[in-house]
VMD Tcl script that draws the C-alpha trace (Angstrom):
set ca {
  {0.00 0.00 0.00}
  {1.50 3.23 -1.10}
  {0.22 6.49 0.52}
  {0.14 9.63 -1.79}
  {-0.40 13.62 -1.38}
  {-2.52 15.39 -3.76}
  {-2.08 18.85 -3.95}
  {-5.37 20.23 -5.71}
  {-6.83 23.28 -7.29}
  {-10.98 24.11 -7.91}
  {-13.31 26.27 -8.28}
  {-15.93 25.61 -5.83}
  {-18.84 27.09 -7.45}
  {-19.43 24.30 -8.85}
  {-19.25 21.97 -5.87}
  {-21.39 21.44 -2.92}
  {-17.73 21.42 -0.87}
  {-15.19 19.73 -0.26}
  {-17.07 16.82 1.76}
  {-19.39 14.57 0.50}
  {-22.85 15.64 0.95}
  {-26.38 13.96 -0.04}
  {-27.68 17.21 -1.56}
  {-24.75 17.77 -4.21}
  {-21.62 17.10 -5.75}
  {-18.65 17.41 -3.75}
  {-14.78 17.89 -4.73}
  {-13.81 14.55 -2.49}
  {-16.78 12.67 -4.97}
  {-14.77 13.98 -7.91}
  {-11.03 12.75 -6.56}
  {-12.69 9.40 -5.29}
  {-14.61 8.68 -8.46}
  {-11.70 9.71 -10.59}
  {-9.09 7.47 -8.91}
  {-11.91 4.60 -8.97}
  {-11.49 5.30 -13.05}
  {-8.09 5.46 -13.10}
  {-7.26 1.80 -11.38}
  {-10.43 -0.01 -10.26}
  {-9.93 1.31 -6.40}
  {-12.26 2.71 -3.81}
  {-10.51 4.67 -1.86}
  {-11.27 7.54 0.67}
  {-9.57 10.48 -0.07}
  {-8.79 12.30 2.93}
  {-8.58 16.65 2.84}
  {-6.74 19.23 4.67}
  {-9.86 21.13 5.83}
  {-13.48 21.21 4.38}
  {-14.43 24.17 2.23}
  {-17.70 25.07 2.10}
  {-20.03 25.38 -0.77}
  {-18.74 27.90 -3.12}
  {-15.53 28.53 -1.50}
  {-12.55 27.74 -3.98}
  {-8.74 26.41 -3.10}
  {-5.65 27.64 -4.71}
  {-3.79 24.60 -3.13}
  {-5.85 22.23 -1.18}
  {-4.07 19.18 0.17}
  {-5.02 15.68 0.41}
  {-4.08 11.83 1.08}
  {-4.96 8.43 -0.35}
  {-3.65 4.99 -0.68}
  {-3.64 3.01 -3.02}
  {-2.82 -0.65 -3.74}
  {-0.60 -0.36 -6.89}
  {2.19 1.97 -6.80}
  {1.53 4.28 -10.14}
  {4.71 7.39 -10.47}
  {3.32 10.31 -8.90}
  {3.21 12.20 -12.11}
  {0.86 8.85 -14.11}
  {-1.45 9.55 -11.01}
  {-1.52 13.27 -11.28}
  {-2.20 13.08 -14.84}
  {-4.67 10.03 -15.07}
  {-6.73 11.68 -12.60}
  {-6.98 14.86 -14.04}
  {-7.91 13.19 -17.68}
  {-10.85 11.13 -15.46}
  {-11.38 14.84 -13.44}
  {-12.11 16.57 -16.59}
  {-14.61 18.67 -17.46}
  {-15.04 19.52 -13.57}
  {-13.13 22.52 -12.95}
  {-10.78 20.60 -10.31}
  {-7.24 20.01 -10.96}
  {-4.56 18.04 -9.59}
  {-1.53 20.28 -9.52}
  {1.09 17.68 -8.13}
  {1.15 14.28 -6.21}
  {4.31 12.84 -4.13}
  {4.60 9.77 -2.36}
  {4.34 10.18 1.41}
  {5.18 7.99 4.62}
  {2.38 6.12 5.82}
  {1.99 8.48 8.70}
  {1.75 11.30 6.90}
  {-1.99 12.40 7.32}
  {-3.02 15.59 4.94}
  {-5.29 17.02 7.96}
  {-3.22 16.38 11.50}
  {0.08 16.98 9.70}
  {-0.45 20.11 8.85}
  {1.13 23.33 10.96}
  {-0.53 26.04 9.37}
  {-3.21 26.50 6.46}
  {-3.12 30.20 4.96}
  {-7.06 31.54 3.43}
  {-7.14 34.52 1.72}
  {-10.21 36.87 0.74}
  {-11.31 38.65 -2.35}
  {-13.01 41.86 -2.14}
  {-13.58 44.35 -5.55}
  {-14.54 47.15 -3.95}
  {-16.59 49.28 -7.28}
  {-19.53 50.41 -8.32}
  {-19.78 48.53 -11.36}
  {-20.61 44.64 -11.33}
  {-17.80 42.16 -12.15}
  {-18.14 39.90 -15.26}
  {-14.89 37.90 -15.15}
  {-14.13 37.78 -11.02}
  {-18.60 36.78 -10.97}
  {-18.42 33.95 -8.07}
  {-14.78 34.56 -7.81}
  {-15.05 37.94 -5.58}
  {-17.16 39.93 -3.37}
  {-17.86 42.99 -4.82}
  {-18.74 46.19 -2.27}
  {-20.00 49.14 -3.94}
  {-19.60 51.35 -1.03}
  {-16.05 53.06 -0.67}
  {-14.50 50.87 2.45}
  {-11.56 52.71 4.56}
  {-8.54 49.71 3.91}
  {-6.54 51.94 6.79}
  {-9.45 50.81 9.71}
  {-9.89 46.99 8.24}
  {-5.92 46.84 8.67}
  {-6.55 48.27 12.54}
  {-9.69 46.14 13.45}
  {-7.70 42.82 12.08}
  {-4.45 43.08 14.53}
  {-6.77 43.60 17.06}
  {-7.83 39.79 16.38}
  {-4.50 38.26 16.13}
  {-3.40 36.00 18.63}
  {-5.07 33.24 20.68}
  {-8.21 33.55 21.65}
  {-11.74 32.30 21.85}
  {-13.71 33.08 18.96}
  {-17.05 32.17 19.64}
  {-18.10 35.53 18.22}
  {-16.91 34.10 14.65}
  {-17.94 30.39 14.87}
  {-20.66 29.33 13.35}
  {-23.80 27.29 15.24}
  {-22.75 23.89 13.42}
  {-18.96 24.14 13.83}
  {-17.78 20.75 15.52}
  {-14.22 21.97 17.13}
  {-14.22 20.46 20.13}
  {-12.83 24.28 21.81}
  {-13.91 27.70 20.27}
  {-10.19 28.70 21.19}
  {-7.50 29.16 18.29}
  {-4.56 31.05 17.49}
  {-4.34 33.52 14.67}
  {-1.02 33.90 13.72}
  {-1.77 36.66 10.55}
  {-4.65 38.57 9.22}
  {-3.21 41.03 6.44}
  {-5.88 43.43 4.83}
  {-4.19 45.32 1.75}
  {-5.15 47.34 -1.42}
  {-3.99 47.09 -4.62}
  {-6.31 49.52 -6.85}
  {-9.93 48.17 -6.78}
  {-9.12 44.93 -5.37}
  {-9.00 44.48 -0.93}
  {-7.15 41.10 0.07}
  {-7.58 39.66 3.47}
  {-5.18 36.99 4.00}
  {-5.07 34.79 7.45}
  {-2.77 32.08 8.60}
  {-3.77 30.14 11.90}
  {-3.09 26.37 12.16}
  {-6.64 25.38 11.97}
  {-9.74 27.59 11.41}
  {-13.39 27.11 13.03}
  {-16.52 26.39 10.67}
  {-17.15 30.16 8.89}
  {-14.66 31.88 11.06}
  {-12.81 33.47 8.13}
  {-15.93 34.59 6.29}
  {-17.32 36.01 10.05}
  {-14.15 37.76 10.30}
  {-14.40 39.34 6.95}
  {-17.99 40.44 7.44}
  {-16.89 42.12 10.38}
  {-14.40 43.67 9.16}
  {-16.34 45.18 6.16}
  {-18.68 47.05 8.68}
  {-15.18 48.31 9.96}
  {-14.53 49.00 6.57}
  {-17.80 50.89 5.70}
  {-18.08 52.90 8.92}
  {-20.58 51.30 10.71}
  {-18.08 50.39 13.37}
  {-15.20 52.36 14.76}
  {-11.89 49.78 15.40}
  {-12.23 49.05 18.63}
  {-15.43 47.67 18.27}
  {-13.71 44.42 17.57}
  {-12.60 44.12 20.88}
  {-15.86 43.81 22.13}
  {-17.10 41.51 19.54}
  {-14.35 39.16 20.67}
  {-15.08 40.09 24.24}
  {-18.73 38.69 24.07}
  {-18.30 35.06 22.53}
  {-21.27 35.47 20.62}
  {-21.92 34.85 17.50}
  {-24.47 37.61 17.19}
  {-22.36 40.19 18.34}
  {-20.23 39.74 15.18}
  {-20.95 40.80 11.19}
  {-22.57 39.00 8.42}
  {-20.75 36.18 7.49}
  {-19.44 37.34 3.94}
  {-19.88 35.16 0.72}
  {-18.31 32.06 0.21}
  {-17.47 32.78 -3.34}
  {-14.27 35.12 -2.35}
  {-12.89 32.79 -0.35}
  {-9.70 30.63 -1.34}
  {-7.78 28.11 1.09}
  {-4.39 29.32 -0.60}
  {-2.17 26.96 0.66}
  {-1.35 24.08 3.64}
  {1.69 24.11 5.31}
  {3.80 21.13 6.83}
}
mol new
graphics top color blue
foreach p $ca { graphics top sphere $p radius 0.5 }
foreach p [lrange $ca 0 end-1] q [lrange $ca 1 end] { graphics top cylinder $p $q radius 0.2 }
display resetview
């Protein structure tokens, strides 16, 4: 048996997430159905971190085993000829030591956030961005994000359904910059709770559009309470970027 990490690119508008669900199809479906193709296995292929519905990865990671013992680069591209026309890619695959598990392995996973903040509607970035037409102040996002680095319990950005056992994580970055219409926010904790990046961006955006001064944050986090926090935003400008090990 011969363990393997995918490293794998999609656009999740397409998807119903990363997980297999009853009401949809999912991005594991794809992988396990297209390695079934490929060599007659069923296998379970196991993810870094489930993306919701809509949300896309730049580099999701995975793991699988499989009986035969194809070169990483005949699995990478068997899979993506049995893949195709689903907009999910297999950018690489490497062998692995059996202990090497795509999920606990990992140290850090890095998600970043799309915003086009303009009046007019976007055509190519549709699904792909959150567009804001109100002008939002980059300068108080910035402020109202270092206020939520570092470990704490964020209860106020968890959603109801989240199944981490503890509300209580570490955020080691959360970068808000501009580069002409486009706003990136870009976080890097070790693990993330269910919607907590999209809660923190909705937050942030009321930062951004005046409706909150900075500080407010603080008491957002203060309350551990979900409805103390913003909307959660879209999950269409969200991209796990990469995993770290």
């Amino acid at each position: 048996m011969s363990r393997y990490k995918l490293t794998v690119e999609y656009d999740g508008s397409e998807f119903v997430g990363w997980q297999w669900q009853a009401n949809g199809y999912s991005v594991q479906q794809a992988l396990e159905e297209a390695v079934a193709a490929f060599g007659g296995e069923a296998v379970r292929v196991h993810g870094a971190g489930r993306t919701d519905a809509g949300v896309h990865a730049m580099a999701q990671c995975c793991h699988l085993d499989l009986a035969a013992a194809p070169p990483p680069e005949t699995l990478r591209d068997a899979l993506n000829a049995h893949l195709r026309p689903r907009r999910v890619v297999v950018l690489s695959a490497e062998t692995v030591a059996e202990d090497f598990d795509a999920r606990r392995s990992a140290v850090a996973r890095i998600y970043r956030y799309r915003i086009v903040n303009r009046r007019a509607p976007l055509a190519l970035d549709a699904k792909r961005a959150w567009r804001i037409s109100r002008e939002l102040d980059c300068d108080a996002m910035a402020g109202a994000a270092r206020r939520l680095l570092g470990r704490h319990d964020f209860s106020s950005f968890r959603a109801s359904a989240c199944q981490a056992p503890s509300p209580i994580k570490t955020l080691d970055a959360l970068d808000v910059t501009r580069r002409g219409e486009e706003i990136h926010l870009t976080a890097r904790s070790q693990s993330f709770l269910h919607h907590q990046m999209r809660a923190m961006v909705g937050s942030l955006v009321w930062v951004g559009e005046g409706r909150w001064p900075e500080a407010h944050i603080d008491e957002v986090l203060a309350a551990r309470d979900r409805r103390h926090a913003g909307p959660n935003a879209p999950p269409w400008g969200l991209y796990l970027e990469a995993v770290l090990y």
